[in-house]
C-alpha positions in Angstrom: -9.7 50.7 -149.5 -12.7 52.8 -149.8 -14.2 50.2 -151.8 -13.7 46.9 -149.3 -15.1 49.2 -146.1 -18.2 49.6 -148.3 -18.5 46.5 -149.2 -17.7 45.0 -145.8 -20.1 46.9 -144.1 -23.5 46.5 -146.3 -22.5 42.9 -145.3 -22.3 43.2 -141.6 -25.1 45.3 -141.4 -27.5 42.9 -143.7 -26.0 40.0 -141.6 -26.6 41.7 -138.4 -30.0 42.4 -139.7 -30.1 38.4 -140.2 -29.1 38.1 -136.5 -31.7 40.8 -135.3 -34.5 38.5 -137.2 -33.4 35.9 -135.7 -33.4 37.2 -132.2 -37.1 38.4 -133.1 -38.7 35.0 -134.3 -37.0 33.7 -131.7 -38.0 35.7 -128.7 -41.7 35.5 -130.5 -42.1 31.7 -130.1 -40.6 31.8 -126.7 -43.4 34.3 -125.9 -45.7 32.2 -127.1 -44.4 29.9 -125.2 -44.9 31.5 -121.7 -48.1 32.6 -122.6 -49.4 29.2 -123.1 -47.4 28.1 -119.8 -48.4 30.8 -117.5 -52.2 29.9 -118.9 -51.7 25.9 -117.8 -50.2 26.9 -114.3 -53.2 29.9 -114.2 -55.1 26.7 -115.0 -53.7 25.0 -112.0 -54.6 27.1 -109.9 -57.7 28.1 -110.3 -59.4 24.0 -110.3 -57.6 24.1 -107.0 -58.9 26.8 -105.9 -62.8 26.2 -107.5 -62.0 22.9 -105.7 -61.0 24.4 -101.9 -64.5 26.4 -102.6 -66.5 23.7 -103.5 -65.2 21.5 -100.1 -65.5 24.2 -97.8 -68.2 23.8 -95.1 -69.8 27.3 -95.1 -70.5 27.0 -98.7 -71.7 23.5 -98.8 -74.3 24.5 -95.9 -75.2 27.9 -97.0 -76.4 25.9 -100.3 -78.1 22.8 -99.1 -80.0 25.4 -95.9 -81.4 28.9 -97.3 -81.1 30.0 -93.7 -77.3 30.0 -94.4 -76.4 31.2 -97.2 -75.3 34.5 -95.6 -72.0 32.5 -94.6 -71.8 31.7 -98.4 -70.0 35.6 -99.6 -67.6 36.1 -96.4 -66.0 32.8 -97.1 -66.1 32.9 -101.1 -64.4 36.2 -100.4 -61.7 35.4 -98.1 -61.2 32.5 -100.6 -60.7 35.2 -103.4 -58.1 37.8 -101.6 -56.4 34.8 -100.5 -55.9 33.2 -103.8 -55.6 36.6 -105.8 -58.5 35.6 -108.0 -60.3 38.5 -110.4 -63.6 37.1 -108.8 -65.3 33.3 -106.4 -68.8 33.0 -107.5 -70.8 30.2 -106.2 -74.3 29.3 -107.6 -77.1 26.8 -107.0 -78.6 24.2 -108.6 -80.9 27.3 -110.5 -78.0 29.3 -111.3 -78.7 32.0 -109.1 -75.5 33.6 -107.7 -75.4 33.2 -104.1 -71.3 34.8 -104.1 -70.1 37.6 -106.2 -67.1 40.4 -105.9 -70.0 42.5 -106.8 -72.6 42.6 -104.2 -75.6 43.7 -106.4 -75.7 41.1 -108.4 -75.7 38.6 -105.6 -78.9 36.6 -105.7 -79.3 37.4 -109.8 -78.6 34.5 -112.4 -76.3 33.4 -114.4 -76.4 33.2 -117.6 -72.8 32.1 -118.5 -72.7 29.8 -122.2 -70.2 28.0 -120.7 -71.8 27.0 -117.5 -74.0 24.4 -118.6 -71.5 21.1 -118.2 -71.1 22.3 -114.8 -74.2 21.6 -113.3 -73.6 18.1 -114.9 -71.2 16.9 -112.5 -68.2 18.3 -114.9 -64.5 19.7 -113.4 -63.1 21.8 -116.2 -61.7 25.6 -117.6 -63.0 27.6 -119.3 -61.6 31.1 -121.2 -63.4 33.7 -122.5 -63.0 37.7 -123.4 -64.7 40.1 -121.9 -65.2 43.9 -121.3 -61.4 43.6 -119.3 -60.1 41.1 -121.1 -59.4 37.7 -121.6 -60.5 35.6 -118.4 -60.1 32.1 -117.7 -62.3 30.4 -115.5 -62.4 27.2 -113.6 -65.7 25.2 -112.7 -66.0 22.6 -110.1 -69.4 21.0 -109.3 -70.3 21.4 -105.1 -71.5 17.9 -103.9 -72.9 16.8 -100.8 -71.8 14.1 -97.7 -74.2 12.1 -100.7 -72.7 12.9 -103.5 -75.4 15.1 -105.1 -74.4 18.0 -106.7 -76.0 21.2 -105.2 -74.3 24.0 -106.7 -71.2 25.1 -109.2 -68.1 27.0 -107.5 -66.9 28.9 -110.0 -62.8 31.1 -109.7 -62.1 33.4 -112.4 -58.7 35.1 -113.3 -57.5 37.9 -116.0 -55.0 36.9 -117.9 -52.1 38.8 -118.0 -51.3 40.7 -121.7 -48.1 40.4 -123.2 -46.9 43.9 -122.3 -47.7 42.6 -118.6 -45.9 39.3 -118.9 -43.0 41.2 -121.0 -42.3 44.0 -118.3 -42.2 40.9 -115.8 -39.3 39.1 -117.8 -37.6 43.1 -118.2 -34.1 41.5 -116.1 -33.9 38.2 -118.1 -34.8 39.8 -121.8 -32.4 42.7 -120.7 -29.7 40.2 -119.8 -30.8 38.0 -123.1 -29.6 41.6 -125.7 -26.9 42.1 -123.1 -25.7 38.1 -123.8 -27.0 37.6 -127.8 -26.2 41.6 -129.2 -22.3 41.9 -128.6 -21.8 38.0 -130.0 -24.3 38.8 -132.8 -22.4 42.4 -133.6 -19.2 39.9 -133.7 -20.2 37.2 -135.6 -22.0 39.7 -137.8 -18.4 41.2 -138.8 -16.5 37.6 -138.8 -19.1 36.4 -141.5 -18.7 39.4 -143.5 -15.6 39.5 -143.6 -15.2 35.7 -144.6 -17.9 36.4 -147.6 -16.3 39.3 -148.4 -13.1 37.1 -148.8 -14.9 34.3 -150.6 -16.3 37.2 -153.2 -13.1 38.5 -154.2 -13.4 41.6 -152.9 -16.4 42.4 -155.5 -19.8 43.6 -155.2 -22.8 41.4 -155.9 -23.9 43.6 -158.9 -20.0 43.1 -160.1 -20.3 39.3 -160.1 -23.2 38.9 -161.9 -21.6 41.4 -164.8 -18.6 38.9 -164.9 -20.4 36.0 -164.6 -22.2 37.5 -168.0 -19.0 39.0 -169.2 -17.6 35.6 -168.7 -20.3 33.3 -170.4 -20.1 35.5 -173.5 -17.0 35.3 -173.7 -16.7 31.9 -173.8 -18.6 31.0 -175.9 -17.9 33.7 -178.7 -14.0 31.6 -178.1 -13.1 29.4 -181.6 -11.9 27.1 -179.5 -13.9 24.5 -177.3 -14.3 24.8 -173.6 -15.7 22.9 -171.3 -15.5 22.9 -167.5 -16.3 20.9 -164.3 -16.4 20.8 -160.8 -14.4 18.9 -158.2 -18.2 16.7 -158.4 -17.8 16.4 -162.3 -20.6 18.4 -162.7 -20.5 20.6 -165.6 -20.0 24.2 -165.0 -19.0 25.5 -168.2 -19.9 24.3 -172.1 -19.7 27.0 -174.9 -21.3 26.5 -178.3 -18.2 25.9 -180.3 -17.5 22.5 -177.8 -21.2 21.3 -178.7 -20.3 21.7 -182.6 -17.4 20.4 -182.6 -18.8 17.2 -180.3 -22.1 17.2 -181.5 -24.2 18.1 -178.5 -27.3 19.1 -178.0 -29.4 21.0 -175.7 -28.4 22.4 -172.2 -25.8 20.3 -170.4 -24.7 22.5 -166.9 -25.4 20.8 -163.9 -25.3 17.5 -165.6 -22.5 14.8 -164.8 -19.5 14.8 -167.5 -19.1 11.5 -167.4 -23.3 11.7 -168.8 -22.9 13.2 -171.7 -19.7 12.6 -172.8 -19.1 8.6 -171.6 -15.7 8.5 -173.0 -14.5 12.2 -171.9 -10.6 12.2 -170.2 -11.0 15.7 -168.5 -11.9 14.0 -164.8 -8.5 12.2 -164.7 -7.2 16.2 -164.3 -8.9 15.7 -161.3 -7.2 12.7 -160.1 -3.6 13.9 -161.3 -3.8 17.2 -160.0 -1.7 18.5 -162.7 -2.1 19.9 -166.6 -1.9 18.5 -169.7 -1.0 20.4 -172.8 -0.8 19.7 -176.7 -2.8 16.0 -176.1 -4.1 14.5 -179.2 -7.4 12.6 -177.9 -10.3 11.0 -179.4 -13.8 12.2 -178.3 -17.3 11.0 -179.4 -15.6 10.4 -182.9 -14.0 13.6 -182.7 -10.1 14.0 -183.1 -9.1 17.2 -181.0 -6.2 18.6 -179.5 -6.9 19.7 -176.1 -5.4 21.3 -173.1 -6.4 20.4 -169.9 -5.8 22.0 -166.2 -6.7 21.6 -163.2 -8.7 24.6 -161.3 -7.6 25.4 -158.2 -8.7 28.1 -155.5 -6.7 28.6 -152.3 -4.2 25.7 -152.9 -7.5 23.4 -153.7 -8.4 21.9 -156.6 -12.3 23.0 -157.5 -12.5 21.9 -160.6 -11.1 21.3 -164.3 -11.4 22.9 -167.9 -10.5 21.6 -171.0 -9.7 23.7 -174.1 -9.4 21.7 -177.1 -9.5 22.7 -180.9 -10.7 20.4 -183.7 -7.4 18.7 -185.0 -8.0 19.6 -188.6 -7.1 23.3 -187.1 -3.8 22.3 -186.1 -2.6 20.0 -188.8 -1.1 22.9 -190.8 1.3 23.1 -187.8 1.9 19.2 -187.3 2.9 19.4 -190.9 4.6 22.4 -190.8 7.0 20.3 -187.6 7.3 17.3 -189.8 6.9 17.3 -193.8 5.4 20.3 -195.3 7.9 22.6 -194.5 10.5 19.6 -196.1 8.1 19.1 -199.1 9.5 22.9 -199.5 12.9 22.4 -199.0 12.9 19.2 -201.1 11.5 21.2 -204.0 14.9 23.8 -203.5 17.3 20.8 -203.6 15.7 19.6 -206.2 16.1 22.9 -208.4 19.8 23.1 -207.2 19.7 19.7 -207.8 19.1 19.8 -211.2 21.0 22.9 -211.7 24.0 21.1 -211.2 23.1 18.3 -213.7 22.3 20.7 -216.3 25.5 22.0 -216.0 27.1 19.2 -216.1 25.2 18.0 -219.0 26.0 21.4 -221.0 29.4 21.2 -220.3 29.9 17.9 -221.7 27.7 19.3 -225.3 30.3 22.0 -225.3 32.9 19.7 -225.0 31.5 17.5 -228.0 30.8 14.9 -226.0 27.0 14.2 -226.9 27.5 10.3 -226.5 28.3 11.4 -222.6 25.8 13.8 -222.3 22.6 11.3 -223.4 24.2 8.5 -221.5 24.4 10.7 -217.9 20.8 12.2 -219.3 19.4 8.9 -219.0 21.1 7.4 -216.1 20.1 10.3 -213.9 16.5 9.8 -215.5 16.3 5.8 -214.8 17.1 6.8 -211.3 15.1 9.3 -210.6 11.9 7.3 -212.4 13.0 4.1 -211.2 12.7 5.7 -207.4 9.5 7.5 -208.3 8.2 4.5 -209.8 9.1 2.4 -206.9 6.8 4.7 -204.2 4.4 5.2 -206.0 3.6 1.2 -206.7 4.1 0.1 -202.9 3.6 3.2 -201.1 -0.3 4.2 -201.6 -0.4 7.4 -200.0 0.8 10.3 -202.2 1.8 12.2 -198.8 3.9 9.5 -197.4 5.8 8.8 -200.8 5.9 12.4 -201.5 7.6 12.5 -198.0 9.9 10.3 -198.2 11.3 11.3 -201.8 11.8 15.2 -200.2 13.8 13.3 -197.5 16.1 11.4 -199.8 16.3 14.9 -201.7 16.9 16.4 -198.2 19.5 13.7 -197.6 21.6 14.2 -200.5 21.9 18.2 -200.2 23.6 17.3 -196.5 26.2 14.3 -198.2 23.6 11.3 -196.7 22.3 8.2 -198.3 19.3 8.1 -197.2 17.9 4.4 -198.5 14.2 3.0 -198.4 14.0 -0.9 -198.2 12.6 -1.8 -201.7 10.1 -4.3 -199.6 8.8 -1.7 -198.3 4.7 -1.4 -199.0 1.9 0.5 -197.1 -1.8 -0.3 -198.7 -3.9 1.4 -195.7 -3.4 3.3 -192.5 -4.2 1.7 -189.0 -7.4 2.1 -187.2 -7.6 5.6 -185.1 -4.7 7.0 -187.6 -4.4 8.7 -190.7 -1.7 9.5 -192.9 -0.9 12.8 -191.1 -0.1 10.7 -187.6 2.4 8.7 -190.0 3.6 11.6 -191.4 4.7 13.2 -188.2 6.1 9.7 -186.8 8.4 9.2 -190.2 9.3 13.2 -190.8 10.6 13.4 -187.0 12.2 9.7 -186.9 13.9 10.7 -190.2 14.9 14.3 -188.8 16.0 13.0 -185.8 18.3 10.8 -188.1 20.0 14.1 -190.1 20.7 15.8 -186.2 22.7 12.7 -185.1 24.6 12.4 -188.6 25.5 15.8 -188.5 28.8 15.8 -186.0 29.6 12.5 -188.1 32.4 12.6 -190.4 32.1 9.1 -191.8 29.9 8.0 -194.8 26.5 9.1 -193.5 23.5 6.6 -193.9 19.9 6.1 -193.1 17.7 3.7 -193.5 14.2 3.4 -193.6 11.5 0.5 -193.9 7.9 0.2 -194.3 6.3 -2.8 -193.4 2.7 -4.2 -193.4 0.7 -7.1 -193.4 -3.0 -7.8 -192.1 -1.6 -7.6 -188.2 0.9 -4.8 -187.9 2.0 -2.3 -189.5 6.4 -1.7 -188.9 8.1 1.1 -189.4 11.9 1.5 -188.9 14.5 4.2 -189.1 18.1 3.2 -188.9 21.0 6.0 -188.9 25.0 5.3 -188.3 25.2 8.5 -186.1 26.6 9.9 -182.9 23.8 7.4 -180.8 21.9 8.5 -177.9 23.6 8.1 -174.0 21.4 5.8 -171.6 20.4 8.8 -169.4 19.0 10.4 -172.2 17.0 7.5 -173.9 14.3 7.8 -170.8 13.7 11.1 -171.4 13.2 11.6 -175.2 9.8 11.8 -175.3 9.4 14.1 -172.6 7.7 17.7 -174.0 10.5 20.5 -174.0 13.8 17.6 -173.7 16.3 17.8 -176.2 20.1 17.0 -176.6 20.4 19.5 -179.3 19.9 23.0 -177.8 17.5 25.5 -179.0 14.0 26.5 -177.5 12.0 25.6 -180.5 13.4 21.6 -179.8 11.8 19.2 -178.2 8.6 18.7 -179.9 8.6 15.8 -182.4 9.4 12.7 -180.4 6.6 14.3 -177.7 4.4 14.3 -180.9 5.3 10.6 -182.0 4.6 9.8 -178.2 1.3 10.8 -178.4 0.4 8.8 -181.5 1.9 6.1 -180.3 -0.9 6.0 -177.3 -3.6 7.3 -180.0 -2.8 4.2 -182.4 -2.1 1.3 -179.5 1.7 1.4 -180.7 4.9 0.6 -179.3 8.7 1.9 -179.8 11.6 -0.1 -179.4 14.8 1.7 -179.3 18.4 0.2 -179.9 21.6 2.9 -180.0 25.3 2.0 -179.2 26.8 5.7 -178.4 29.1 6.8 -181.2 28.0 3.7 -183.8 24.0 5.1 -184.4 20.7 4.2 -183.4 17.8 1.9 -184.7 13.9 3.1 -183.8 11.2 0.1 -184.6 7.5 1.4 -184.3 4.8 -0.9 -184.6 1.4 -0.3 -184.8 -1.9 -3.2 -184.4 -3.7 -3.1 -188.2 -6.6 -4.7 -186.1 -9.1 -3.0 -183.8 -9.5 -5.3 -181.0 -5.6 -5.1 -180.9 -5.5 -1.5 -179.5 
């Protein structure tokens, strides 16, 4: 609690701090402001005053008849109280002063540097410093009934300093802090308790540690991450993402879509919801990534993708599918074989060696005729080996499992590899021993490979329990299984997503209680997909 008081209010005071500033510049260019209009209406004033000199009859006479001129200081005087001007001084056509607020140097000359156009005819101001300050002076040439300038009448002002024109405006700058200070305190407190909010309660010191914390992190992580805003910027790209995608150089800020043209991670953006356990293919690169959504407040900010290199998880996919069976084959086998030499002992004991050769050989010429047969049309040693451990597998559990001697595979199909075929036949076939396991009948599956140079057909046929109609639209759903277990659910998820990697499509027959009959077909051609 401690903690947030502190940090709320070093915010409220730096942003009332803010406000103060503002008030300040802000009350300094509205000074600046009076000052230069109180100096135009000063302005004013004064011409029309210098002007109401120059017109007035004593003064014209006193100037155009020496005899007169006594007439000249009363009136330039009276002029002066009247008007509240510093000082009315009137001079002739030689500059001498014939008016002055100071009588001594009545009748002396001027020597003003400024004076000069005024004895040309010229109306204008004028502002200069002296020893009491800064004065501003108005000039108006005296002309006269014929339009012949005979003096200058000349009205001068102080100018008032800013601590005069400051204590004049004391009521409206009093009511100004009295207005601006409460609102400012206020909205001082409102906007730090809204960044105080958007900060997570932290100091600024302890974001910039987690931000470094967090960077580090990343990108000492195995796996890739990248990262983007709800503007598909890039916020977030560790090293082990530019390895395994073969980037170079420094990509935050930059648009995803830039760098990586064929990247799926701004579609999280669209859908507004993860994806997990996605094979995809980026830049050339086959990963498996996982991909959410970032959201802050019940709004979606952003995206980040974390993806491995799928060579790291193949052990698993194997593992799901035919590794794990490649084991399990090899201990049928060895019981397998147990049993025949058993058998084969049994009938030596017995004296019947004519017996023993003749099942020798038969269970030979079967097993060599089968080897023989996948290893001269199926190409790959993984897929033969895998479908040998499944008839293996098959005849532990009483099922005939049967591959169509037509059968041939001579290359994979473009975007897959033999471990994508491997997890579509190992979870077809498995999926086959769940629904013959309740079956008391002869059990059978069937398998068949087919290729030629447009597609390449694969198909699984079992005389199981069948799958129910509201099942068969959820089977490839992650998690969804009719079996039970938590570790269920996986495979047909697996063969779902190779399917969409490999531009494939599944067609599904099963009559409930009779079996089931799975076709997948995949495009040998690239264009196709």
């Amino acid at each position: 609690m401690l903690q947030r008081l502190r940090i709320g209010s070093k915010i409220a005071i730096l942003s009332f701090g803010i406000v103060l500033f503002s008030l300040l510049i802000g009350g300094t260019i509205l000074l600046g402001t009076i000052v230069h209009l109180r100096e135009e209406e000063l302005g004013r004033r004064l011409l029309v005053t210098a002007r109401t000199v120059a017109q007035m009859p004593e003064i014209r006479d006193g100037l155009r008849d020496p005899r007169l001129r006594e007439g000249i200081q009363p009136a330039a005087e009276r002029i002066r109280i009247i008007n509240d001007a510093t000082y009315v001084v009137v001079m002739d056509m030689n500059r001498f002063r014939q008016s002055h607020p100071v009588e001594s140097l009545i009748g002396s000359r001027s020597a003003g540097e400024d004076e000069g156009a005024a004895f040309a005819e010229h109306t204008y101001l004028s502002k200069g410093k002296g020893d009491l300050g800064t004065v501003l002076r108005a000039f108006v040439p005296v002309m006269d009934e014929n339009h012949v300038q005979i003096g200058v009448a000349l009205v001068g002002r102080l100018m008032p300093t800013i601590p005069q024109i400051i204590s004049g405006m004391t009521r409206e700058a009093s009511l100004v802090l009295l207005l601006s200070l409460p609102f400012g305190l206020w909205g001082s407190w409102k906007l730090a308790q809204h960044i105080k909010q958007q900060m997570f309660e932290l100091e600024p010191q302890e974001i910039a540690r987690l931000l470094v914390e967090r960077t580090a992190t990343f990108h000492a992580m195995h796996e890739g991450v990248i990262a983007i805003d709800k503007h598909e910027a890039i916020t977030i790209f560790n090293d082990k993402a530019k390895e395994m995608l073969g980037i170079q150089g420094e990509v935050i800020g930059r648009p995803i879509r830039e760098v990586i043209p064929d990247t799926r991670l701004p579609e999280i953006l669209a859908m507004n919801h993860p994806v997990y356990n996605q094979e995809l293919m980026v830049r050339g690169a086959r990963i498996m990534s996982n991909r959410v959504p970032i959201t802050v407040g019940g709004e979606t900010v952003g995206a980040v993708a974390i993806f491995q290199d799928r060579t790291e998880v193949t052990r698993m996919a194997e593992e799901l599918t035919g590794v794990r069976a490649f084991v399990d084959a090899l201990r049928v086998q060895n019981h397998e074989y147990m049993n025949k030499l058993h058998t084969i002992g049994g009938l030596i004991q017995l004296g019947r060696n004519d017996k023993a050769l003749d099942y020798l050989f038969e269970i030979t010429e079967r097993r060599e005729e089968l080897t023989g047969f996948l290893s001269a049309r199926i190409k790959d040693e993984s897929i033969g080996g895998l479908l040998l451990g499944k008839i293996s597998r098959g005849q532990e559990l009483g099922i005939e499992v049967t591959v169509d001697r037509q059968s041939r595979l001579d290359r994979f199909p473009p975007r897959l590899d033999q471990h994508d075929l491997v997890i579509v036949l190992g979870n077809l076939i498995e999926n086959a021993f769940d629904a013959l396991a309740p079956v008391e009948r002869d059990k059978r599956i069937f398998v068949s490979i087919e290729q030629d140079e447009e597609i390449l057909s694969l198909l699984v046929e079992d005389n199981g329990t069948g799958i129910e109609e509201p099942a068969r639209a959820r089977i490839f759903d992650r998690g969804f299984t009719t079996k039970g277990g938590s570790d269920r659910g996986i495979g047909l998820h697996l063969v779902a997503g190779i399917l969409h990697k490999g531009g494939g499509e599944l067609s599904l027959e099963s009559t409930p209680g009779e079996g089931t009959s799975i076709t997948v077909t995949f495009p040998m051609m690239e264009e196709d997909l």
